[in-house]
C-alpha positions, -999 to +999 in steps of 0.1 A: +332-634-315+294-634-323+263-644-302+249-676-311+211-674-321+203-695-292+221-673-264+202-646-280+170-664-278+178-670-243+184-632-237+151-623-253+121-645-250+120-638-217+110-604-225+087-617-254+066-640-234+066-605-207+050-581-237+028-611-251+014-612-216+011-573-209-011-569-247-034-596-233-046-571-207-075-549-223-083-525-194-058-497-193-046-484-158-063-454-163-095-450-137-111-426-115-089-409-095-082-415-058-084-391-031-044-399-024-041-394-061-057-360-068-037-325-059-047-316-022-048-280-031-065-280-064-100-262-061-110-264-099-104-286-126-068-286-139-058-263-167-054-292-193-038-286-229-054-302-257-044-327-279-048-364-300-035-396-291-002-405-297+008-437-319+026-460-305+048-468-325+069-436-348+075-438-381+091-416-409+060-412-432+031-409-413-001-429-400-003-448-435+021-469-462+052-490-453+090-492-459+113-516-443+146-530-459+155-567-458+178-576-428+210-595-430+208-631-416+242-625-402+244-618-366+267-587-355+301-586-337+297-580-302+326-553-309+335-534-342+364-548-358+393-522-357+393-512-390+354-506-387+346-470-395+323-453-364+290-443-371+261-433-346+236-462-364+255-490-343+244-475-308+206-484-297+201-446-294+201-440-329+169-456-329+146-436-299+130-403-307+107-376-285+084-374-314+050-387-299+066-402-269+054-403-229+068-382-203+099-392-194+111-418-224+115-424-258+098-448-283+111-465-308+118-450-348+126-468-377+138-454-407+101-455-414+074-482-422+055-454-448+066-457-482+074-493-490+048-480-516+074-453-531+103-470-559+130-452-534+121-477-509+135-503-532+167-502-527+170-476-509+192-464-480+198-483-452+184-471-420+197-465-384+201-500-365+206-519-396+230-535-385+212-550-356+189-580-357+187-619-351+188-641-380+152-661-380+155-686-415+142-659-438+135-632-417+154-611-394+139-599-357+152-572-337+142-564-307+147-535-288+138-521-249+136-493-231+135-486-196+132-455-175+127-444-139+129-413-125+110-380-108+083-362-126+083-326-107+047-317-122+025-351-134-015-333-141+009-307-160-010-280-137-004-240-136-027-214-136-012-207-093-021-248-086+011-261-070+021-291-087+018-325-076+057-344-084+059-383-085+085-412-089+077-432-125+090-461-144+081-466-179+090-501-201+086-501-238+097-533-256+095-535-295+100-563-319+107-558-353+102-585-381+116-584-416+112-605-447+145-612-466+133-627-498+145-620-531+105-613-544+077-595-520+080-581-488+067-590-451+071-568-424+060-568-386+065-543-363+053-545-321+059-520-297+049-514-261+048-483-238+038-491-203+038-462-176+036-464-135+035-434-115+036-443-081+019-413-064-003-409-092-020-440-100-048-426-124-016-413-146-012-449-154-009-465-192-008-491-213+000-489-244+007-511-271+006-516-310+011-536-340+010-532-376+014-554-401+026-545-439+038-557-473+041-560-509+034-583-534+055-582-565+033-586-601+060-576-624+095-561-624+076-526-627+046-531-609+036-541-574+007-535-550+012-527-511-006-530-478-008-524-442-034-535-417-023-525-375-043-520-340-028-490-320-043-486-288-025-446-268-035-424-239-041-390-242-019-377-220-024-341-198+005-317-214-005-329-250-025-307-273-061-314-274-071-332-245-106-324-226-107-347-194-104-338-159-081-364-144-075-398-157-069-402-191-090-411-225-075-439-241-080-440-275-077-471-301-076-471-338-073-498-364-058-486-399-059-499-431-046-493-465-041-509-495-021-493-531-012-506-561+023-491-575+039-489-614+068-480-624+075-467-665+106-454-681+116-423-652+078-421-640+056-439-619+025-436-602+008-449-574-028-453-561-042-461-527-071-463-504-074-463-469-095-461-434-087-459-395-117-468-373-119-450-339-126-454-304-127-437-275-130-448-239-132-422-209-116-430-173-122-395-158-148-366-159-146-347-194-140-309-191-173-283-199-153-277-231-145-313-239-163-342-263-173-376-242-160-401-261-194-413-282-191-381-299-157-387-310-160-424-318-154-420-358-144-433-390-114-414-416-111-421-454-084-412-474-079-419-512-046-403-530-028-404-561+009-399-563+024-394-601+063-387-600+098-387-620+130-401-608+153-373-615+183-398-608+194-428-589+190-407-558+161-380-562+125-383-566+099-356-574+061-364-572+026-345-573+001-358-543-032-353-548-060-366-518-094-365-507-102-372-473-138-383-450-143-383-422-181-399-409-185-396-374-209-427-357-229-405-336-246-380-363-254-354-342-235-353-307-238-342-268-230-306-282-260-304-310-236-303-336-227-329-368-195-333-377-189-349-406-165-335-429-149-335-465-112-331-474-087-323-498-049-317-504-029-308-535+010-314-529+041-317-543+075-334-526+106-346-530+131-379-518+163-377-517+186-398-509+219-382-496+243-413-488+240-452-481+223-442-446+209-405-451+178-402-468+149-371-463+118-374-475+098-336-478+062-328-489+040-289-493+008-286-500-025-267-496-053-291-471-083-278-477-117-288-453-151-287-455-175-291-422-209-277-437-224-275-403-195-257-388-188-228-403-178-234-437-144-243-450-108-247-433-078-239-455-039-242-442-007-247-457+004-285-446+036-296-453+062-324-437+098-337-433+110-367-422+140-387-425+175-392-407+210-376-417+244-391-409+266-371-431+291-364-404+298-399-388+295-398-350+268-375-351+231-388-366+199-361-368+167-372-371+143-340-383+102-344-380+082-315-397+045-320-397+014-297-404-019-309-409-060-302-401-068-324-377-101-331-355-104-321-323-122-331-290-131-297-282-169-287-284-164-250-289-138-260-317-144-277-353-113-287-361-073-274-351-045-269-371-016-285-359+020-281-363+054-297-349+087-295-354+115-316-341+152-329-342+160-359-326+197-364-323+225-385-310+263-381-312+291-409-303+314-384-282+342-410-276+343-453-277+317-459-249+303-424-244+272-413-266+253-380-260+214-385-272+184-360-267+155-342-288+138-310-291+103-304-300+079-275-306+048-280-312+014-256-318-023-265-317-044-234-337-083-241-328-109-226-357-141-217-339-174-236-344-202-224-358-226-209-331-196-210-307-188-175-283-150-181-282-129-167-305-097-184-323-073-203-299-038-211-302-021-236-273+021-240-273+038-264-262+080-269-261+098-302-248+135-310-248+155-341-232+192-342-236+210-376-216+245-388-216+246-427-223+274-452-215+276-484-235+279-515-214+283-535-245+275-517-281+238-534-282+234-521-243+232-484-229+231-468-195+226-430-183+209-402-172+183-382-189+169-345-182+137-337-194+115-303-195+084-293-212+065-264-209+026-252-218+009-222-225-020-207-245-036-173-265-064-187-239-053-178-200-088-193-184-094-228-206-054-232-220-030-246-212+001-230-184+029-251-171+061-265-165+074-295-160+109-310-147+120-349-153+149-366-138+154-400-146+179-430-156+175-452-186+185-482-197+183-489-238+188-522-253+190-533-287+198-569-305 
């Protein structure tokens, strides 16, 4: 038995029409706080870690570059057939992941939209959740939605002896995914929502929302050029690294563009692109004495890169990466004195492999190398990154994020942090209905000094693990309870960050 395209239709635009209507709204619920809203026995600002927006929407190869397979028109069973073997990519599970999430939820990851660029994108493995997806004439959607509500023990992530101020929360996030299935070129949409309510804590508040829009163009058998255009808006939430506000949160929106051109000859290929993110800030609380107001952040980032590499066999790549990097902030000189603008570089080298039809890891190292002439001098740190998903055994799929990178920051003390995260998303199908999902992430912020500054270097910590057990209803629709905790700290005990932080809460995941 299959669901008919229109009963689907009937399920899900409902839902559409509710998102199309929530991204109309341009204010975020983010504003000064109330005197029901702040902590009664606070005395001084909160104890805030620092950190940069979250995107909205989490893919396998970073900020820039696409990959997305062509769907299959065919809708799915509503149950396996018997002889069907079990894998953890037919549970909507197998596509949520902590990495750059709220509080208290998930967001959604696919396989990855980077690297549609790369030849191992052609062809490639298939990704968790392919076998999901409404059949649209040549295109395949799938939509997807989470919703959670629960208790959040500790919501300004205060320490430093303030006793915490706990809240009830609901968070929706609704995603729609829109593949291309034609034989030449590639078009692929992907919208995603994550809209947060704390109900004794109003200035906690968000909305955010995304879209990005990418593709290729196919010139010859060998050669075809690639693109990607999006508008992210996130919140820059306390208990992230590099925040600087007081109360309510910065909301932050960014619109990235990138364009390559790829060419494939005998075992090689190389590849060539451009791109820029434009970025703006918008303040709904009081900035911290060490923080940036948001006209001195307001910015743009350039990035140019050449990737040459060999195909080592059907299923390994290896490539050299070099890059260059801009950044041009729009205020020249900001509310701290200081001019920011900075130059970049990074030399790399990586690998793809592809380790069965629905495995594949993707791994880069590298030296990143900045220069901020009015800061200090140079920056130099190792970067490296992994990303990809793993299904070797088949009830249990991993999901592994390494990233390291230079990155600015939105302290004034500060000209830039280094930061690094590692992470494992998982989920495993214990028995028929029963599937046990969670993630763990660590994650450091190392903050080099600024030129002039009196602080010496700064390192902020932060660690946050969920584990839930799920019960599917039907296998697109999921049910269960979810434990959360994340905890702060810093080399810094005055300005750092210092605290824990307990969620409870029930979800509801659904995926067509």
């Amino acid at each position: 038995m299959t669901i008919s395209a229109h009963r689907s239709r009937l399920i899900w635009s409902p839902l559409a029409g509710w998102v199309v209507l929530s991204c109309s709204l341009c204010v975020v619920y983010a504003q000064s706080p109330t005197q029901s809203d702040a902590d009664p026995n606070a005395t001084t600002t909160p104890s805030v870690p620092a950190g940069g927006a979250a995107p909205v929407i989490v893919t396998s190869g970073g900020t820039s570059g696409t990959q997305s397979q062509p769907g299959s028109l065919k809708l799915p069973p509503l149950t396996p057939p018997p002889d069907a073997p079990l894998t953890a990519p037919t549970v909507p599970s197998a596509s949520t992941t902590i990495v750059n999430s709220p509080f208290g939820a998930s967001v959604p990851y696919y396989g990855g939209i980077s690297g549609l660029s790369s030849s191992s994108a052609v062809g490639g493995a298939a990704r968790p959740g392919d076998e999901t997806g409404i059949g649209l004439g040549p295109f395949t959607l799938t939509p997807m939605l989470e919703v959670s509500t629960g208790l959040d023990s500790n919501v300004f992530a205060q320490g430093n002896g303030q006793a915490p101020t706990g809240s009830m929360y609901t968070t929706i996030s609704p995603s729609f995914e829109l593949k291309s299935d034609w034989s030449n070129h590639l078009l692929h949409v992907l919208a995603s929502g994550a809209f947060g309510y704390y109900y004794s804590a109003p200035t906690q508040n968000y909305q955010n929302y995304g879209i990005l829009i990418d593709g290729k163009v196919d010139i010859h058998h060998d050669i075809w050029a690639f693109g990607t255009v999006g508008f992210r808006r996130a919140t820059e939430a306390l208990g992230t690294p590099n925040v600087a506000f007081a109360k309510a949160p910065t909301v932050v929106d960014t619109l990235p563009v990138e364009f390559g051109f790829h060419q494939e000859f005998n075992n090689f290929f190389y590849e060539v692109k451009a791109g820029a993110t434009r970025y703006w800030h918008y303040d709904n609380s009081v900035i911290t004495s060490q923080g940036l107001p948001a006209q001195s952040r307001d910015r743009f980032e350039y990035s140019e890169s050449l990737r040459l590499g060999y195909h080592v066999n059907e299923d390994v790549d290896i490539f050299l990466t070099p890059s260059l990097q801009q950044v041009r902030y729009l205020e020249k000189i900001n509310s701290a004195g200081q001019q920011r603008d900075a130059d970049g570089s990074n030399i790399g080298i990586g690998a793809s492999w592809k380790i069965n039809e629905i495995s594949k890891l993707d791994g880069e190292i590298g030296l990143q190398t900045r220069n901020d002439p009015t800061q200090g001098g140079s920056t130099s740190a190792l970067s490296y990154g992994l990303k990809g998903s793993w299904t070797g055994y088949a009830p249990l799929t991993l999901r592994p994020t390494i990233l390291r990178s230079i990155n600015e920051t939105a302290l004034s003390n500060y000209k830039n942090y280094v930061s690094t995260t590692y992470a494992l998303d998982f989920n495993y199908e214990i028995h028929n209905e029963w599937t046990l999902a969670g993630g763990l992430m660590f994650q450091t912020a190392d903050y080099n000094p600024a030129a002039g500054s009196s602080v010496g270097p700064r390192t902020d910590f932060f660690m946050r693990g969920q584990i839930g057990l799920l019960y599917s209803i039907k296998p697109e629709i999921q049910i269960g309870p979810f434990f959360e905790y994340s905890r702060g700290s810093s080399t810094d005990s005055t300005l750092g960050p210092s605290y824990d932080r307990q969620i409870y809460s029930l979800r509801l995941i659904a995926k067509r």
